[in-house]
LODREN-877298 format. One record per residue (C-alpha): z, x, y. Coordinates in steps of 0.2 Angstrom, whole numbers, plus 5000, padded with zeros to 4 digits. Layout:
N
<node Z="Z" X="X" Y="Y"/>
...
! end
This chain:
443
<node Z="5608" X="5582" Y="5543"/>
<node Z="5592" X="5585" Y="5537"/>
<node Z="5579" X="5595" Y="5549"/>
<node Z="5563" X="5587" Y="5551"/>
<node Z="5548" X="5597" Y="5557"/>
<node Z="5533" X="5585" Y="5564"/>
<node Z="5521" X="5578" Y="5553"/>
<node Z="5506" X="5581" Y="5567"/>
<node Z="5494" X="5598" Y="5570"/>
<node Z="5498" X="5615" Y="5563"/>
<node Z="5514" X="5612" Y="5555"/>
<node Z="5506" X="5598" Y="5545"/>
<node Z="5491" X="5607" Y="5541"/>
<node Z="5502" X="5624" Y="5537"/>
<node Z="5511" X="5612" Y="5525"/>
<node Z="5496" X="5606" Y="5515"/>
<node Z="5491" X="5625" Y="5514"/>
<node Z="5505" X="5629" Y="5506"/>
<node Z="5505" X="5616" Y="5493"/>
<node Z="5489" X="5619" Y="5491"/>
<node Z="5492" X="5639" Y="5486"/>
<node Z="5507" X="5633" Y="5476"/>
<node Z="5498" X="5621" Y="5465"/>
<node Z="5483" X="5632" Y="5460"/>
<node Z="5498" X="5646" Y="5457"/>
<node Z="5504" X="5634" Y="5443"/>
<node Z="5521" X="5633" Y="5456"/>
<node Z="5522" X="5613" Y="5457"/>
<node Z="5522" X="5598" Y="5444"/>
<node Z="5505" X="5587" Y="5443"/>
<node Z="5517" X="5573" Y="5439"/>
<node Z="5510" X="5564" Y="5421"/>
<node Z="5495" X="5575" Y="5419"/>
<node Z="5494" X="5593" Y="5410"/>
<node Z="5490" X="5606" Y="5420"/>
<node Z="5473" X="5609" Y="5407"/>
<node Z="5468" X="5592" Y="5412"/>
<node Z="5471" X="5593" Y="5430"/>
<node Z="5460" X="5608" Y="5430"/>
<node Z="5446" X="5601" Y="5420"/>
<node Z="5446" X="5584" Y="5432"/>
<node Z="5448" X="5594" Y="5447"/>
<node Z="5432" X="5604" Y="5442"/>
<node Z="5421" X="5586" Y="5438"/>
<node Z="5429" X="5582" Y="5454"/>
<node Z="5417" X="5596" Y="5462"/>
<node Z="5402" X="5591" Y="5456"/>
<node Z="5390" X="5580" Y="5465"/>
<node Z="5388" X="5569" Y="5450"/>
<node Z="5407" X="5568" Y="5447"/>
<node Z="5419" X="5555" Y="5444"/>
<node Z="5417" X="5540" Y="5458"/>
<node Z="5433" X="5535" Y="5467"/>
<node Z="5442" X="5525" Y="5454"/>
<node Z="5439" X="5506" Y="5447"/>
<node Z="5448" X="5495" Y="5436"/>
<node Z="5442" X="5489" Y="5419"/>
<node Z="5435" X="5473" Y="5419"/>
<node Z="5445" X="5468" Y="5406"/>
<node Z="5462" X="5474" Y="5416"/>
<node Z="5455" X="5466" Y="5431"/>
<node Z="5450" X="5449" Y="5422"/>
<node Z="5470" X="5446" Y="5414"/>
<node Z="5476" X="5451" Y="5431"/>
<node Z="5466" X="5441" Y="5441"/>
<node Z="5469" X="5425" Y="5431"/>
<node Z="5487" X="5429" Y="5428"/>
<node Z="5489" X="5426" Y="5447"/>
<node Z="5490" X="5410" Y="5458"/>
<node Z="5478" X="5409" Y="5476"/>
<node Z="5487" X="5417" Y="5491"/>
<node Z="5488" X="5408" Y="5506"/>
<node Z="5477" X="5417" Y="5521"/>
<node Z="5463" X="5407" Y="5532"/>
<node Z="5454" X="5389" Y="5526"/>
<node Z="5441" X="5391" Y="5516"/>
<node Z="5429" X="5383" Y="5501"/>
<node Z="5437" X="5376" Y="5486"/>
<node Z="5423" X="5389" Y="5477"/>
<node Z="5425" X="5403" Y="5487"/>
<node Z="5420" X="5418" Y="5476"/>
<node Z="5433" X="5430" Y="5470"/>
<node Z="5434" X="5448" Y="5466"/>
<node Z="5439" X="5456" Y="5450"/>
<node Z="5458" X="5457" Y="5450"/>
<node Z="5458" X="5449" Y="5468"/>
<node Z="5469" X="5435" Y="5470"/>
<node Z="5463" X="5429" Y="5488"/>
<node Z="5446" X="5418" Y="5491"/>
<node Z="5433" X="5432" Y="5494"/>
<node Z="5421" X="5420" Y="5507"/>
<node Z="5404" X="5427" Y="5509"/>
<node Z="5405" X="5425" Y="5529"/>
<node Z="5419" X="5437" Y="5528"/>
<node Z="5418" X="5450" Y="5512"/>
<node Z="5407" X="5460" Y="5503"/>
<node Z="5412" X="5461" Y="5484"/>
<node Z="5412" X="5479" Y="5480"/>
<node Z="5419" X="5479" Y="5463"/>
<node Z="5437" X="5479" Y="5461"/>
<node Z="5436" X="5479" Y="5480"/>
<node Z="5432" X="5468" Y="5497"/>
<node Z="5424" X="5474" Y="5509"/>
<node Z="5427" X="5466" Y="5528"/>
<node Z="5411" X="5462" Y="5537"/>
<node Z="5414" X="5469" Y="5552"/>
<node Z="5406" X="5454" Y="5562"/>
<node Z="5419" X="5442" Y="5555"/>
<node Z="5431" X="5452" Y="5566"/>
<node Z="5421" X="5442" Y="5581"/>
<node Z="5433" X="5427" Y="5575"/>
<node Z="5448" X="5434" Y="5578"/>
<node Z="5458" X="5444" Y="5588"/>
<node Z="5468" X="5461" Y="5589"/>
<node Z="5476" X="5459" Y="5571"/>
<node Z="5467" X="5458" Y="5558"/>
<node Z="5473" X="5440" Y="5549"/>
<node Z="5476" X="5442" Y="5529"/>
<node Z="5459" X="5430" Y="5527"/>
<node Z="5450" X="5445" Y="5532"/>
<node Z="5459" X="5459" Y="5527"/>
<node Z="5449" X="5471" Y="5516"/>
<node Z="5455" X="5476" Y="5499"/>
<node Z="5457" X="5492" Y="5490"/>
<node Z="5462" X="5490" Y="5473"/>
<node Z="5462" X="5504" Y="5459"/>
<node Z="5465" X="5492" Y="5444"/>
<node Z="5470" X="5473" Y="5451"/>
<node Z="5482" X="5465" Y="5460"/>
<node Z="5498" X="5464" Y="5450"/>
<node Z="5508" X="5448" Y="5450"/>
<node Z="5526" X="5452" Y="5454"/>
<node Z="5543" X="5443" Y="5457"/>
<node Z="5550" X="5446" Y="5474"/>
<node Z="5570" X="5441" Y="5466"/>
<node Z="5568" X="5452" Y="5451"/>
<node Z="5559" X="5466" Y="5460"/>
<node Z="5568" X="5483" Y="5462"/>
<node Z="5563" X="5498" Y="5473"/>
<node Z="5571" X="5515" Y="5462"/>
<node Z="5573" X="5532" Y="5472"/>
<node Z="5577" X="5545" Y="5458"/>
<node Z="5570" X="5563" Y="5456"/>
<node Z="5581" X="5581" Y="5459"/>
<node Z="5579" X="5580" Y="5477"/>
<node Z="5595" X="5570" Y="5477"/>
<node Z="5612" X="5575" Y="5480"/>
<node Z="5621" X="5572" Y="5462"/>
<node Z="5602" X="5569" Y="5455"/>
<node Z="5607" X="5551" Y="5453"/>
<node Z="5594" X="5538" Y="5455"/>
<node Z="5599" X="5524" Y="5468"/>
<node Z="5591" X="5507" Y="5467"/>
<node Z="5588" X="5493" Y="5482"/>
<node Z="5582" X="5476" Y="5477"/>
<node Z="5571" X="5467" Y="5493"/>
<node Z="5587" X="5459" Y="5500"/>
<node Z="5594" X="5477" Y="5502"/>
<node Z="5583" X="5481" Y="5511"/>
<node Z="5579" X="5467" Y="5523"/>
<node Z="5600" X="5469" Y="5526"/>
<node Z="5595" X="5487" Y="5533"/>
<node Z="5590" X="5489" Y="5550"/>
<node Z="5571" X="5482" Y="5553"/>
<node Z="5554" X="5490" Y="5562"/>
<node Z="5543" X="5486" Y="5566"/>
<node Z="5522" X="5494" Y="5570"/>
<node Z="5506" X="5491" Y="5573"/>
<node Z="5494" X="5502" Y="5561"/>
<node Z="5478" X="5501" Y="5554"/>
<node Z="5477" X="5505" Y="5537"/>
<node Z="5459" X="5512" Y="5532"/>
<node Z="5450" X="5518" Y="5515"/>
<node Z="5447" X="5536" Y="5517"/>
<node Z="5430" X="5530" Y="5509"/>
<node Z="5427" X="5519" Y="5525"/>
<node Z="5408" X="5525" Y="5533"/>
<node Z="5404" X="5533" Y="5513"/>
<node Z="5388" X="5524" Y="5512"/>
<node Z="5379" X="5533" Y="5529"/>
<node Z="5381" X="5549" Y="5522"/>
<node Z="5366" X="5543" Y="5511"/>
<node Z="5355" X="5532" Y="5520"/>
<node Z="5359" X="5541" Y="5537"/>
<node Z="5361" X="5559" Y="5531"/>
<node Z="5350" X="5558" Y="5517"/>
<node Z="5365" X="5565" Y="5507"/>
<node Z="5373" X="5556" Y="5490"/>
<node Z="5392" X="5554" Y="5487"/>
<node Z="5401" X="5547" Y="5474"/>
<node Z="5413" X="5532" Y="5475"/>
<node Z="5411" X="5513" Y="5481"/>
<node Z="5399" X="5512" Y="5495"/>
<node Z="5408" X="5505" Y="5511"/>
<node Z="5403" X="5502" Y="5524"/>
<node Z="5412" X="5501" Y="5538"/>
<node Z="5423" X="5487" Y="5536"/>
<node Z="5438" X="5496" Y="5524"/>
<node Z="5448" X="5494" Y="5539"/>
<node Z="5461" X="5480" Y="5543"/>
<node Z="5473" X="5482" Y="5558"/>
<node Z="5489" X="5474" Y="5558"/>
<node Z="5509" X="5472" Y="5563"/>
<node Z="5520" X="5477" Y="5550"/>
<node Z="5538" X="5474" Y="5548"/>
<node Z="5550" X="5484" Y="5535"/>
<node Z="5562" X="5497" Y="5534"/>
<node Z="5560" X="5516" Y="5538"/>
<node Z="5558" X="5525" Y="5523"/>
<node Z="5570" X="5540" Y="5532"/>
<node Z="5582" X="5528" Y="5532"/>
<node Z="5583" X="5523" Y="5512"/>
<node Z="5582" X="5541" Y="5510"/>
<node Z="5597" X="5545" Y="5518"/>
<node Z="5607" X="5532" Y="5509"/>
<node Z="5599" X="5537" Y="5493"/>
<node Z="5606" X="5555" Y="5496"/>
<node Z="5593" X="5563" Y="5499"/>
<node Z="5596" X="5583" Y="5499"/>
<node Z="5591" X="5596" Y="5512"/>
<node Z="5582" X="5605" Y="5496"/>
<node Z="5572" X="5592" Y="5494"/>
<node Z="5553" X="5594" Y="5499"/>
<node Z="5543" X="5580" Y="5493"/>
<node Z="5544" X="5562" Y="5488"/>
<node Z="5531" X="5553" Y="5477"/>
<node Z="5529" X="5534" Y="5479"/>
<node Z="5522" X="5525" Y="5465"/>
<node Z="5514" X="5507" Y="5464"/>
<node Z="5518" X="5493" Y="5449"/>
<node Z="5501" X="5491" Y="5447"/>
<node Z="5489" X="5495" Y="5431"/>
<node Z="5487" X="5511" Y="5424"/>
<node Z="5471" X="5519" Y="5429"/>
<node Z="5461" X="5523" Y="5414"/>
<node Z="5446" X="5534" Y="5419"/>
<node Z="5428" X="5530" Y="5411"/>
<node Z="5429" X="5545" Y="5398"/>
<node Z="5448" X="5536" Y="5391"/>
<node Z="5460" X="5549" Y="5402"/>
<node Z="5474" X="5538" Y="5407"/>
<node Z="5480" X="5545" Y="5425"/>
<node Z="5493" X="5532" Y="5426"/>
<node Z="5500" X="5523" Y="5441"/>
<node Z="5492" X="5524" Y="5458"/>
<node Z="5504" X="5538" Y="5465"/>
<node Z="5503" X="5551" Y="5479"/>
<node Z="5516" X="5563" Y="5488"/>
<node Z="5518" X="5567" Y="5505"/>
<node Z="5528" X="5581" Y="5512"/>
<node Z="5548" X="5575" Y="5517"/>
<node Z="5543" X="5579" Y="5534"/>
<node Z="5531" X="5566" Y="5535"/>
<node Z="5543" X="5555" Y="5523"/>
<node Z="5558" X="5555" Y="5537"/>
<node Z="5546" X="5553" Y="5550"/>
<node Z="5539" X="5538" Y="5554"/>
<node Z="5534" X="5530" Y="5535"/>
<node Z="5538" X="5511" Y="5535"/>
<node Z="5543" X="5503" Y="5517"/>
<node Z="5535" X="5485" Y="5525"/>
<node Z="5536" X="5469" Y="5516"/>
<node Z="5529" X="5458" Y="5530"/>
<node Z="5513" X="5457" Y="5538"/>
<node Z="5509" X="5448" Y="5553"/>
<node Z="5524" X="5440" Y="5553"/>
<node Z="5523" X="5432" Y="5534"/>
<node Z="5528" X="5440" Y="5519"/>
<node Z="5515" X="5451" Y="5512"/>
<node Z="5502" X="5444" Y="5503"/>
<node Z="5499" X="5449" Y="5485"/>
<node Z="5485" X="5459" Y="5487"/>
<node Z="5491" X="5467" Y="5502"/>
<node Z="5505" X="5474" Y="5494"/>
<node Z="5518" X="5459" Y="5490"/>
<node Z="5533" X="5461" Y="5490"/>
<node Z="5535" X="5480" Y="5495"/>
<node Z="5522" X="5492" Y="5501"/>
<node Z="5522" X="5511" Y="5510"/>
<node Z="5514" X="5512" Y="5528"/>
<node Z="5509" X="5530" Y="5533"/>
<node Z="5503" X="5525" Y="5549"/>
<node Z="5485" X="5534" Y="5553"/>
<node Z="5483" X="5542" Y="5535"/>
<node Z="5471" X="5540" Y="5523"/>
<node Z="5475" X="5523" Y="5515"/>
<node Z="5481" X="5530" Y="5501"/>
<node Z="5494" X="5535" Y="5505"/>
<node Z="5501" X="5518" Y="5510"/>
<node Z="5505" X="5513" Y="5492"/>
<node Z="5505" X="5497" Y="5488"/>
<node Z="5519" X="5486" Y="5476"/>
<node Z="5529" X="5502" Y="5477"/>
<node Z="5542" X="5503" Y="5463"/>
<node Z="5549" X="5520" Y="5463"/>
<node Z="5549" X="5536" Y="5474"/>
<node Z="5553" X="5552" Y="5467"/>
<node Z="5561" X="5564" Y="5477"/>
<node Z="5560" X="5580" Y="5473"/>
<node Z="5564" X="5598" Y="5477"/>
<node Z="5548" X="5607" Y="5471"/>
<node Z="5530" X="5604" Y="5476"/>
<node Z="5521" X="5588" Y="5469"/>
<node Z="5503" X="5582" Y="5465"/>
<node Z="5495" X="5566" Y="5458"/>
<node Z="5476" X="5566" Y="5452"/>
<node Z="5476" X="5555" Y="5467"/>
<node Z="5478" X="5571" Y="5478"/>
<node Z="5470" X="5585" Y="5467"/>
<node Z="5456" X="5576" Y="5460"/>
<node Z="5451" X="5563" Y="5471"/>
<node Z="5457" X="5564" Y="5490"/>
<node Z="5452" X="5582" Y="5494"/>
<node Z="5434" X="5587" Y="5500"/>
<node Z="5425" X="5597" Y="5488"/>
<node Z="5406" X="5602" Y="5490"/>
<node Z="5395" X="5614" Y="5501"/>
<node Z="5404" X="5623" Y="5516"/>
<node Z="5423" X="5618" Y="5508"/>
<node Z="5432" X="5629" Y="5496"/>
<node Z="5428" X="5628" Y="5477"/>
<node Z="5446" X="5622" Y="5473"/>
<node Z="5443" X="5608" Y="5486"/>
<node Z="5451" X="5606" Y="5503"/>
<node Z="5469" X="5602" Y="5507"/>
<node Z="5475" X="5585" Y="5501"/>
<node Z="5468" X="5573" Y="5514"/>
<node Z="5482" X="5567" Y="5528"/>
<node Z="5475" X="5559" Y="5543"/>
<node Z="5458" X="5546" Y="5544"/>
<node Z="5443" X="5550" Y="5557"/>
<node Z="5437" X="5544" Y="5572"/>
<node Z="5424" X="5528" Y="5573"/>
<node Z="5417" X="5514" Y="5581"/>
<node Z="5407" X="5498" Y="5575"/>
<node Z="5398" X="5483" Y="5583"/>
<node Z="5402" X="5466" Y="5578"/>
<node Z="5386" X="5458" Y="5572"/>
<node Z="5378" X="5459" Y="5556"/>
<node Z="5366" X="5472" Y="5550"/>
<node Z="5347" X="5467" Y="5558"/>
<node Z="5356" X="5456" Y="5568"/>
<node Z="5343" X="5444" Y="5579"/>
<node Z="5348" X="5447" Y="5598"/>
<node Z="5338" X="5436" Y="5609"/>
<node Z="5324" X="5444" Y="5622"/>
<node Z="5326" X="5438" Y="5640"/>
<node Z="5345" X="5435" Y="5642"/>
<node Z="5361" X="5444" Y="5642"/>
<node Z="5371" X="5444" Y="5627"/>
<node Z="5388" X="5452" Y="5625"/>
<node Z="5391" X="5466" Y="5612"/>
<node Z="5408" X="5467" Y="5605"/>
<node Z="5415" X="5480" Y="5593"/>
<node Z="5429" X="5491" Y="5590"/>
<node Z="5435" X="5507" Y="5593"/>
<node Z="5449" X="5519" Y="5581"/>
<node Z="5456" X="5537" Y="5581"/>
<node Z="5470" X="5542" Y="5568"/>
<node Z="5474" X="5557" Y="5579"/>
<node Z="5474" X="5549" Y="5598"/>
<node Z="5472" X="5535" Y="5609"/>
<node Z="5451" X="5530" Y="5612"/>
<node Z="5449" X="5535" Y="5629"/>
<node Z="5430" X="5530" Y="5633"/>
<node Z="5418" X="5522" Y="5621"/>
<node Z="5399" X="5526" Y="5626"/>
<node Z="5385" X="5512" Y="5620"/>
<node Z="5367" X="5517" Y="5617"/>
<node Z="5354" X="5501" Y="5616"/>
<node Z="5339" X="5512" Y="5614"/>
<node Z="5342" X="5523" Y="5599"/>
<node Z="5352" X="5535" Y="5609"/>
<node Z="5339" X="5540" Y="5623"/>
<node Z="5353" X="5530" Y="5636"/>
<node Z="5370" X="5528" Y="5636"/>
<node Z="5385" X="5519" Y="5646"/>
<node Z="5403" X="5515" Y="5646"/>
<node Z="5410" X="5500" Y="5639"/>
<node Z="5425" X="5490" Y="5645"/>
<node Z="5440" X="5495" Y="5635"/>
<node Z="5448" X="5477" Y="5631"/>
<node Z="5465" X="5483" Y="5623"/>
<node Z="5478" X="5497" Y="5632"/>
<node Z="5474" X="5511" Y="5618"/>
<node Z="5486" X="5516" Y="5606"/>
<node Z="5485" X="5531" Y="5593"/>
<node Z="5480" X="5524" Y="5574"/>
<node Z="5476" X="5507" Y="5581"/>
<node Z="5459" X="5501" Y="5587"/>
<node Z="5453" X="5498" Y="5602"/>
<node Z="5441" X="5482" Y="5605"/>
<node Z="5427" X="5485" Y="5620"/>
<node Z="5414" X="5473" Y="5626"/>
<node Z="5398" X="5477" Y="5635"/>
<node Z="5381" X="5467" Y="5643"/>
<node Z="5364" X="5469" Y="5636"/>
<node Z="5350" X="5462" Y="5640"/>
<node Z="5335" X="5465" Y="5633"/>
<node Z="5316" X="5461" Y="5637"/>
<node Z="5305" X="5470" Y="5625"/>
<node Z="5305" X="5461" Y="5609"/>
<node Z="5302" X="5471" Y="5591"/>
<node Z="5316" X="5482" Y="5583"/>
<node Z="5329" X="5494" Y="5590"/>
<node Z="5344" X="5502" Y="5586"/>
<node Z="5361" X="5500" Y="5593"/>
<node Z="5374" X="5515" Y="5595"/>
<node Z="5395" X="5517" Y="5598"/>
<node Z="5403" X="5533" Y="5599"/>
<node Z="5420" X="5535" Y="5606"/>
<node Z="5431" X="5548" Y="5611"/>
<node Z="5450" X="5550" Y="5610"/>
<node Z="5464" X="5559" Y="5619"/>
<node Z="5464" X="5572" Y="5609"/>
<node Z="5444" X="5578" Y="5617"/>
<node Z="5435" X="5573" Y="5601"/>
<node Z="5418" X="5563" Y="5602"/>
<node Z="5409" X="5556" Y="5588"/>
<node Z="5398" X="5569" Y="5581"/>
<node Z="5379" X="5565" Y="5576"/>
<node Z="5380" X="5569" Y="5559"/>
<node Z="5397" X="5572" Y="5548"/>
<node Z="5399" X="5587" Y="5537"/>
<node Z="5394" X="5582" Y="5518"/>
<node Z="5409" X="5581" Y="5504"/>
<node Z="5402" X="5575" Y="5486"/>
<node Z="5415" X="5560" Y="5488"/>
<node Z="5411" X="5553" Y="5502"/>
<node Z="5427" X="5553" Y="5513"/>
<node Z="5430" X="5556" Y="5532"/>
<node Z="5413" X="5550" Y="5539"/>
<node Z="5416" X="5549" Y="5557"/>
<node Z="5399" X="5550" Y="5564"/>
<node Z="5391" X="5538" Y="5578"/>
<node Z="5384" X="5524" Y="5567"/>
<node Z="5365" X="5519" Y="5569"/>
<node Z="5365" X="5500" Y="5571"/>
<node Z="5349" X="5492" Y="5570"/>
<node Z="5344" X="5473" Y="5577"/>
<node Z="5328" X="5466" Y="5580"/>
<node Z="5325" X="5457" Y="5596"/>
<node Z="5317" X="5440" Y="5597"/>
! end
């Protein structure tokens, strides 16, 4: 049997060290890149003006997005706008177009309730939304981390004959919050501007990854596996092809508590979530939680992706100049439920909503501020917290002074960590988990 060391604090981070060391000493495989490449992208990667997260073609997206029929998810207009390479209706009460991507306004999570329904789920697409086959579909575990070094192969019937799980996890963009390092912090990042709503929280249902590995014959010299997703290769803006979406994650992590889900919310999963296999890391960075997963290598030396060396680290001021460790778990934050400048009526009580999330603990208070942050009191916790799921909270205002203010929510978890005021800069924008400034008018 295979010893498994946890995936949470120091042994993690010792990991990711390690790998780290071992990549820039030439000792591990950038998997489809040369080595001179990797090095050249990871230095653009420093720059403030580098490469922005990565987007599809519009001619890649276009094919895709015709090729593929409407998923079901939520009533809504016959002319709902789509996204590039989206194949869901993208309505305007609920998304903001971002590209290749769809961005949840967070006050359309009003109308619903602790899961996140697939209507409303944000989007985070490198290329487009492949259309697959769910009877033809086949899930390939190959790579010299396997006894023999035989691939093993498992259609979606395999694995739905395997023992289920099943979890509630939110998956989140590590981009989620990138847009307040400018317009709060006064700081620029590259990559598509989010807001907050690259969030979606749901109840997934698959197979443990630990488990196909063990019947896949996974080795005890195995270190890393490498899921990779069936859609479009990624071609940067200066013609570098990077290939497949595709990112590691140590075996320890791997064994577990990684699901291979193909449900979501009790349905199959839709196609741009995934369909009809995707990765769940619970409380990681989003991508890691490949989706239309087709193969995992396994493999008995150290491997990296461009999506872990060049994109995925945090490189700028007050972090190495070869770039942090590979990013593993997402931040702490909290966001009202109401649109930006918001009208909230003078004279009466309303009721702010919002939600609360920690990738590292359980929200154990959340703190409003409805001056600017001159005030602040508890809010009433509506859900029992949980470790990488939100937390919704409700609290009474009512205000009697009319004219602009702005509204604050910052949390704090079991772990002791508050929100901070500010967040640290990175040139690409990931990790920001500082308190939000909120402004409404009253009227």
């Amino acid at each position: 049997m295979i010893s498994k060391e946890t995936s949470h604090g120091s042994s993690e981070e010792e990991y990711d060290r390690r790998r780290r060391a071992q990549w820039l000493a030439g000792e591990a495989r950038a998997d489809g890149v040369a080595r001179r490449d990797m090095l050249r992208l990871l230095a653009a990667a420093g720059a403030v003006t580098g490469l922005a997260a990565p987007t599809a073609t519009a001619a890649t997206a276009a094919a895709t997005a015709a090729a593929s029929p409407v998923a079901a998810g939520g009533t809504v207009p016959a002319d709902a706008p789509k996204g590039p390479g989206i194949v869901k209706p993208l309505p305007a009460d609920r998304f903001t177009i971002r590209g290749t991507n769809a961005e949840t306004k967070f006050e359309a999570l009003a109308e619903t309730g602790f899961h996140t329904p697939a209507s409303h789920f944000f989007v985070r697409n490198h290329t487009a939304t492949p259309r697959l086959d769910a009877k033809t579909w086949r899930l390939k575990i190959w790579g010299d981390g396997l006894e023999g070094g035989g691939a093993r192969e498992f259609t979606l019937a395999d694995l739905k004959r395997l023992p289920s799980t099943s979890r509630t996890a939110f998956v989140e963009c590590a981009g989620n919050g990138r847009s307040f390092f400018t317009t709060q912090q006064g700081q620029p990042a590259s990559g598509t501007a989010w807001t907050l709503g690259a969030i979606g929280n749901a109840r997934w249902r698959g197979v443990r990854l630990s488990e196909v590995l063990r019947r896949a014959g996974v080795s005890r010299h195995a270190v890393d596996v490498m899921p990779r997703g069936l859609d479009a290769e990624y071609v940067t803006d200066d013609g570098t092809n990077l290939g497949r979406v595709r990112r590691p994650l140590p075996l320890s992590k791997a064994l577990d508590d990684v699901l291979l889900a193909y449900e979501m919310n009790g349905a199959p999963l839709p196609e741009d979530h995934g369909f009809p296999v995707r990765v769940l890391v619970p409380a990681w960075v989003g991508i890691a939680s490949i989706k239309w997963v087709g193969d995992i290598e396994v493999s008995s030396t150290p491997l990296y992706s461009p999506w872990n060396t060049q994109f995925y680290r945090l490189f700028g001021e007050g972090h190495p100049p070869e770039g942090s460790a590979p990013l593993t778990h997402q931040t702490l934050k909290s966001a009202f439920e109401l649109p930006w400048n918001a009208p909230v009526p003078a004279g009466r009580t309303s009721h702010l909503t919002g939600r609360s999330w920690s990738a590292k603990g359980a929200i154990t208070r959340v703190e409003i501020s409805t001056d600017g942050g001159g005030t602040w009191h508890k809010a009433h916790l509506k859900d029992t917290p949980r470790r990488g799921s939100w937390t919704r909270w409700t609290t009474p205002w009512h205000p009697r002074t009319p004219g602009p203010t702005t509204l604050l929510a910052r949390a704090t978890d079991t772990t002791g960590q508050t929100q901070p005021q500010t967040t640290p800069h990175n040139t690409q924008g990931y990790l920001f988990d500082a308190v939000v400034r909120h402004a409404v008018n009253v009227v």
